[in-house]
Structure formats: C-alpha cells, structure tokens
N, C-alpha and C positions, 0 to 999 in steps of 0.2 A: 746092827742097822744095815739093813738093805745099800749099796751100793743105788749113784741115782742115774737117771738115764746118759746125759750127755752132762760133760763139763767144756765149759766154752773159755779160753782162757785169752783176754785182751778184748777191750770192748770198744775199739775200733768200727768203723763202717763192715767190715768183713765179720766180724765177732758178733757185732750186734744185729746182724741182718741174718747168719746164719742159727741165734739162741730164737729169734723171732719166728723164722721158718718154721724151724724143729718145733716150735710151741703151738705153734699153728697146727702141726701135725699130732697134738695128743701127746710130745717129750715132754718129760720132764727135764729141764733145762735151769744149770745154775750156770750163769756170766761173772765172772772175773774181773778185775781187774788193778793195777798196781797202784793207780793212783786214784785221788780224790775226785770225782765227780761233779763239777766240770772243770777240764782239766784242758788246755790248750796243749797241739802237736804241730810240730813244725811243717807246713804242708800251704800251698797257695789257695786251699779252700775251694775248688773250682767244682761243681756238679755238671756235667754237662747233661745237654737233653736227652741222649740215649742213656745216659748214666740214670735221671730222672725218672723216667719211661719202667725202670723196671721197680720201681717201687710203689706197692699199694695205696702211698699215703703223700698228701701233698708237703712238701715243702719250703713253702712262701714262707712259714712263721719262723723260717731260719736265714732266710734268702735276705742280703742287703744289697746284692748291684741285679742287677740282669742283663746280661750285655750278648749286644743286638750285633758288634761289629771289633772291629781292631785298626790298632796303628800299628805296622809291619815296620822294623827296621833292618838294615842291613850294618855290614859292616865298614863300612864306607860315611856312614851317616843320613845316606836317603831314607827316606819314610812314605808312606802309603797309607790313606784311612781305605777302610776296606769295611762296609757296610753290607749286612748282609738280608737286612729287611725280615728279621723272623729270630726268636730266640735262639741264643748257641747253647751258653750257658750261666749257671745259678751263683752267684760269689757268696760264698757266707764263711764263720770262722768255725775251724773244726770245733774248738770248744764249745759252741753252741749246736753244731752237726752233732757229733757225736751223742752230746747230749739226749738231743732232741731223737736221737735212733733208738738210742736206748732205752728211751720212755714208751718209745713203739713197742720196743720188745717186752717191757715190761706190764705194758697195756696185754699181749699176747699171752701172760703167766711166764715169764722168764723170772726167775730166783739172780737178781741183781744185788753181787757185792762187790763194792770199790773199796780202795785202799787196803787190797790185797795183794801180797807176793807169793809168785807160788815157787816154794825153795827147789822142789824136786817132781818129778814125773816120771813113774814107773811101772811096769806094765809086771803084773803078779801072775802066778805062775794058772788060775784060774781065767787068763786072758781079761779079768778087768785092771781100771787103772788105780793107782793112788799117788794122789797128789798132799802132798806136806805146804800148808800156807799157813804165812803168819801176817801178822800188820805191817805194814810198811815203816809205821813209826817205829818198831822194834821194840814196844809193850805189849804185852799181852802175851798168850800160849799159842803156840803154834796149834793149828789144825789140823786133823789127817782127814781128807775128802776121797770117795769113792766114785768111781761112774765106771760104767759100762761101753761109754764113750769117750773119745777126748777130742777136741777141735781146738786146734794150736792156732791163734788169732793175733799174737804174742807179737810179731814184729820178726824182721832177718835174722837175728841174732836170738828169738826165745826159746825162753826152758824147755816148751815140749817140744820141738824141734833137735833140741841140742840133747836133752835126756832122754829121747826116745830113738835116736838114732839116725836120723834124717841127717841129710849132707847141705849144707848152706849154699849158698849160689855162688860159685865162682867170679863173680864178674858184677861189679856195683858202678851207679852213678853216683857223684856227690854235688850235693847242692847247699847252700849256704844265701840264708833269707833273713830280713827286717821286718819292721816297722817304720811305716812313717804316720807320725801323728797326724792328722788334718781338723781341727776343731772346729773349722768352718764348712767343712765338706771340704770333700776329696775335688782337682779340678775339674773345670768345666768342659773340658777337650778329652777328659778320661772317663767322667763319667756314662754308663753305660759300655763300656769297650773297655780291652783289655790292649796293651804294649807290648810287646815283643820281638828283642834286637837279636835278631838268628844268626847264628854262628859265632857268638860273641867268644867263646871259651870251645876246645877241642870236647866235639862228643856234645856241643849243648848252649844253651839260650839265655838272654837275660829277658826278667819279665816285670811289669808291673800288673797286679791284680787290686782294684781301688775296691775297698769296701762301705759302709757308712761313715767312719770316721779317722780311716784310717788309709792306709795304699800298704799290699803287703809287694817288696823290690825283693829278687832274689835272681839270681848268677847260679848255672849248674852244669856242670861235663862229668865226663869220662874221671873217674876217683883219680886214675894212676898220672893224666896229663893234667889235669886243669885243680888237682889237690891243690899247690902251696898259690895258684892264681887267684884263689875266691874271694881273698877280700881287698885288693888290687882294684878286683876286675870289678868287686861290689860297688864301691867306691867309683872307681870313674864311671861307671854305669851312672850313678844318684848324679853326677856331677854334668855329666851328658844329657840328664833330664831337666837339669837346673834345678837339682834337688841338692841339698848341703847334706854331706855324710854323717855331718857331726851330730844332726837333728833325727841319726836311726835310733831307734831300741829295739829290746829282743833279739838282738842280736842272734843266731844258730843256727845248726849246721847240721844237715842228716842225709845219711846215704839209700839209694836208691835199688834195690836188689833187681838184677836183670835173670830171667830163669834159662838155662839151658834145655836142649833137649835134652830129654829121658830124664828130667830132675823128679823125682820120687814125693809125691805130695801126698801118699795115702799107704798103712801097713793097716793091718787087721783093723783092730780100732780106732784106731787114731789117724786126722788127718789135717792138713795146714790150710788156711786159706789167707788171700790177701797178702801184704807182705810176705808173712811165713812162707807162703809159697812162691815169693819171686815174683808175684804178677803185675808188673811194673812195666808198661808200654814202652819198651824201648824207645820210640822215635819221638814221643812229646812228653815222657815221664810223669805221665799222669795213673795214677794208681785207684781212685777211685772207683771208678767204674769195674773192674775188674776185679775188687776190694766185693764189693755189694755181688755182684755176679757169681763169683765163688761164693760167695754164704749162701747164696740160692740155691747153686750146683751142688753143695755137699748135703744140705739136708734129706732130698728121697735118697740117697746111699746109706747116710745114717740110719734113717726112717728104716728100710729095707733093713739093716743088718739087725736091728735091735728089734724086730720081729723074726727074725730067725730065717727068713729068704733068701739070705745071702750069706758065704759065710767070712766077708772081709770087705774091705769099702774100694775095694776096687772100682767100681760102676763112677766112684765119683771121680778117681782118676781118667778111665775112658772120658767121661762128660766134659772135662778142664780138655783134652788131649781132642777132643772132637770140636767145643767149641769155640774156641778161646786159644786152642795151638796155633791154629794157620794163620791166626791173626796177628799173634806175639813173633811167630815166626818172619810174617811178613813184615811187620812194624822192623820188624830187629835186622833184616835185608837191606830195607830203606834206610834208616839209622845208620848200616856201616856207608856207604852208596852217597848220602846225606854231606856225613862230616867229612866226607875225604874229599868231596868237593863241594863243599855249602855254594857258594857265589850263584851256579845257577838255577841250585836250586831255588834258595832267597831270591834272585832276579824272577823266576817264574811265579814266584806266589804272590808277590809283589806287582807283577803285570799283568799277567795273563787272569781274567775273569774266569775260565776255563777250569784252572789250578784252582782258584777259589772257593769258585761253583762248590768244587769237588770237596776241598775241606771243609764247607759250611757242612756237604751234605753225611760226611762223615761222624763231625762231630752231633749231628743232628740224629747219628743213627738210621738214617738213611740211605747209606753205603755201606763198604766195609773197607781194609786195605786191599782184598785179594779181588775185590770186582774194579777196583780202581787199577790196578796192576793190571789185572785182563784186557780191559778197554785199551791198554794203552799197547796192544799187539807183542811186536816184539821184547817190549821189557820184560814182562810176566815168564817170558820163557828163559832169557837169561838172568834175572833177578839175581838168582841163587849165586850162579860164579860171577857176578860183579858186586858183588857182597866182597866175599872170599877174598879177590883183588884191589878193592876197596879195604879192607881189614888190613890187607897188608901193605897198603898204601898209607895208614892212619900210623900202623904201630913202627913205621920207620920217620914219618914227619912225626909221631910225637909220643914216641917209647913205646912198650910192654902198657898192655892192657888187661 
C-alpha cells in the first residue's frame, strides 16, 4: 500500500489547522491523535483577535466570554479596569476549541483518528516515514502507518520530535491552573474582562479568564524560580480574589516551551509546529496564535516538497524565521527587561493610556512587538543588551534559568 501524503501527529490548534491547509491543497492528510475526542488541555482558552483574523471560519459557536477590557493588578494590591471599547479577545475551552478545529479540518477531507499513540517515528532509508500506532487503551494491534510527510504537532516533549531527532527547547515556563465552578454565572465585575495580577511569581502572572460557567485561575513563571511557588502562590492568589481554594477543581500543571535561536523546526520531511516547535510568546505565554500560524506557514512547504519542487521543507523553516522570529525575539527581549524589573513596567500599563493604546492594539493585530519597540526611539536600539543585563539580573535575584 502506497505510503500517504502527510501524517499530522497531535490534533491541537497547530495540528488541526495545518491537516486543514494541506487538505485544502489537494493532501491527503491523516490527523492523529492520543486522546479521545473531545478531550480538554490545560490552557487559559484565550483567542485573541489577530489570533481569530487568520482563520477562514467564524468561531462564536465555541466562544463563551468576549472581553472588551481587563482589571490590571500589581503587586502591591492596586488595581485598574482598563476598557478598551472594541473586542480583544474570544474565551472558550480548548476542549470545545479543539474540537470544533478539527471538524474544520475534517469538513476539508482530513482522515481524523483519535485515541491514538503513535509509539515510534522513523524515517526509512527511501526518505519516507513510518510511524508504529496503537490504541491508547492498550487493546487492539498496533498499526504500521506510512506518509511521505510528517508534521510533529505532538506537544515539547513528542514522539516525532524526540524520534526524529530534533533538539527540545532549552528553557520552559511553567504554569499551573484550576477551575472555579460558577453555577450562577461567572461575576458581575469579570464578566466580559479578563484579570491579571503581574509580576506575581519570577518570570510571570497570575490570571483569571471567566467563561460561561466557570473562571479558569492560574499562577505561571520561570520553571527553575517560580517551580516549588505554584500552588502557594495559586492559593493566595483565589484568596486575594475572595475566592476560597478549597472550592478549585482540575487542578494541573503544564510547561510552556520558550524557542531559541537557530532551534531546528524542519529536516527533509518532517517538521514541528506549535508547541513542538517552542512557539510560545515569551512575554504573555500565550501560544495560540502562533499554534494556528505555524500550521498555516508549513503547509505550501509541504505542498511544495510533495510535488517535487523542493527537495526538503526548508521554505517552512525560512517562513517561521521571517515571520514570526523578530516577533518571539522581540517578545523574549521584553520578558527578560519585564521581570527583572516588573514595578514599572505594571505601574505604566496600569496608568499610562498610551501603554495601553498599544497592547489593545497589539493584541488586536494591529501592531506588532518590533514597531512598538521603534516608536519608542532609543529602546529599540538597545533592547537587545538590556535583555542580556536583565537576564543576568533575574538569574542572580532568583537562580539558574
């Protein structure tokens, strides 16, 4: 049996957005995945509007908040509502996200199977792939699957990453999130807005995201400083809300892959997107958008290679390193710069409408980090080495990073 075009392995926003493309393009495209469909991920569920913007297809029928504004905290306890008169972004739960991507793609002719592990990933000596899956339950025969392509969608840690030879990211956030029930609705002061008490933990925020019947809380830094703090700092967080600890569920905890430069995201066939490839916004840990982006960005490379054009998916590595570099680069400047002295930065976003302006118009997709950096003259030019002295400002007040 013929070997089939692409195997997409993780059916994630990244996974399901790039089996979608490819199908869109004439692939034949089989999607993956470990678990059972619909499957909930530990994740704040946030869409934001540029995030929204690049997809063909509307997503109200997943959407439960819409929030127009925020309450800013600092570390001190002062607070700030901050309305911004125009959508930011979409709150929904991955388990229905996810879902609802993947019916896209399978609307597109994507070959969608869940509740599969894929044990191994190996590239044969004819340059295609074969991947060994069985059921998750651990019944049944294992499968030997062929493609000509392979799209690692898997997560920091997946198989085709780890079996194909790619180097994993040096350097992770970790974050650690709940539930709070709300049977009545979420409050009255949260809904539409999201919370957020900055600099609460080295490297990172605590947040509330209210959805329809629910508030998703969660505490997240730097892994190496703010690791044994998370559920301390969870805890008095709910309790600083005037929310009782006792009343979370779901308790869980997942790390955030931060990518370096020159990190390797594409070899002849095979390539990562989304987590797999680190694309985790350093300065607001949000992964989404960069998630859906890379799936967009790898399919004309694939496209291209599997007509014979090209003879390795390089193109998709240049496109991530063109688009999407200066951004993670700049994001990850600001992040060290950020935590080494949060106070003024929180004090400006917090006061200044200016600052604000700027992150509505950011998160709106109407900016970027690097024209925000420009405008502001002199920083843009030394960004870079007050990173640097920032980083080593961070790793002497609060260890090895």
């Amino acid at each position: 049996m013929p070997p089939t075009d692409t195997i997409v392995v993780g059916a994630g926003p990244a996974g399901s957005t790039a089996a979608r493309e490819l199908a869109a393009r004439g692939v034949d495209v089989v999607l993956l995945d470990r678990a059972r469909f619909p499957r909930d991920k530990p994740c704040g569920g946030g869409v934001t509007v540029r995030c929204a913007a690049l997809l063909p297809f509307d997503l109200s029928p997943v959407v439960e908040q819409v929030v127009t504004g925020a309450v800013l905290q600092d570390r001190a306890g002062r607070s700030t509502v901050r309305d911004a008169g125009r959508v930011l972004t979409y709150l929904t739960q991955r388990s229905r996200l996810d879902a609802y991507l993947v019916e896209q793609a399978q609307a597109a002719g994507v070959e969608f199977r869940d509740g599969q592990h894929v044990r191994s990933a190996v590239q044969l000596r004819d340059g295609t792939y074969e991947l060994r899956v069985a059921p998750r339950s651990g019944g049944g025969v294992e499968d030997v699957l062929h493609a000509r392509t392979v799209v690692g969608a898997d997560g920091a840690n997946g198989v085709v990453a780890t079996q194909l030879g790619f180097s994993h990211p040096a350097e992770r956030a970790v974050a650690l999130e709940a539930l709070l029930p709300c049977p009545d609705g979420v409050p009255e002061w949260l809904r539409g807005r999201v919370a957020l008490s900055l600099a609460d933990l080295p490297g990172g925020y605590a947040w509330l995201f209210p959805k329809a019947d629910h508030i998703n809380i969660g505490v997240g830094g730097w892994q190496a400083a703010a690791g044994a703090q998370l559920r301390p700092a969870l805890d008095a967080y709910c309790r600083a809300q005037g929310f009782d600890p006792a009343a979370l569920v779901g308790l869980r905890g997942h790390h955030l892959p931060l990518q370096v430069p020159g990190m390797t995201v594409a070899a002849d066939g095979a390539a990562l997107v989304g987590d797999a490839a680190a694309l985790v916004d350093p300065l607001s840990g949000e992964g989404i958008y960069a998630a859906i982006a890379s799936g967009i960005a790898v399919a004309p490379a694939v496209d291209d290679y599997l007509a014979g054009t090209t003879p390795d998916l390089a193109g998709y590595q240049l496109a991530l390193t063109r688009e999407l570099g200066p951004e993670l680069a700049t994001s990850r400047a600001l992040m060290e710069v950020f935590h080494a002295c949060p106070e003024p930065f929180a004090f400006a976003l917090m006061r200044s409408r200016r600052v604000w302006g700027a992150a509505v118009a950011l998160v709106r997709g109407e900016t970027t980090y690097e024209r925000i950096t420009r405008r502001t003259g002199p920083i843009a030019s030394t960004l870079a080495p007050l990173a640097r002295v920032a980083r080593h400002v961070s790793r002497r007040r609060y260890g090895a990073r």
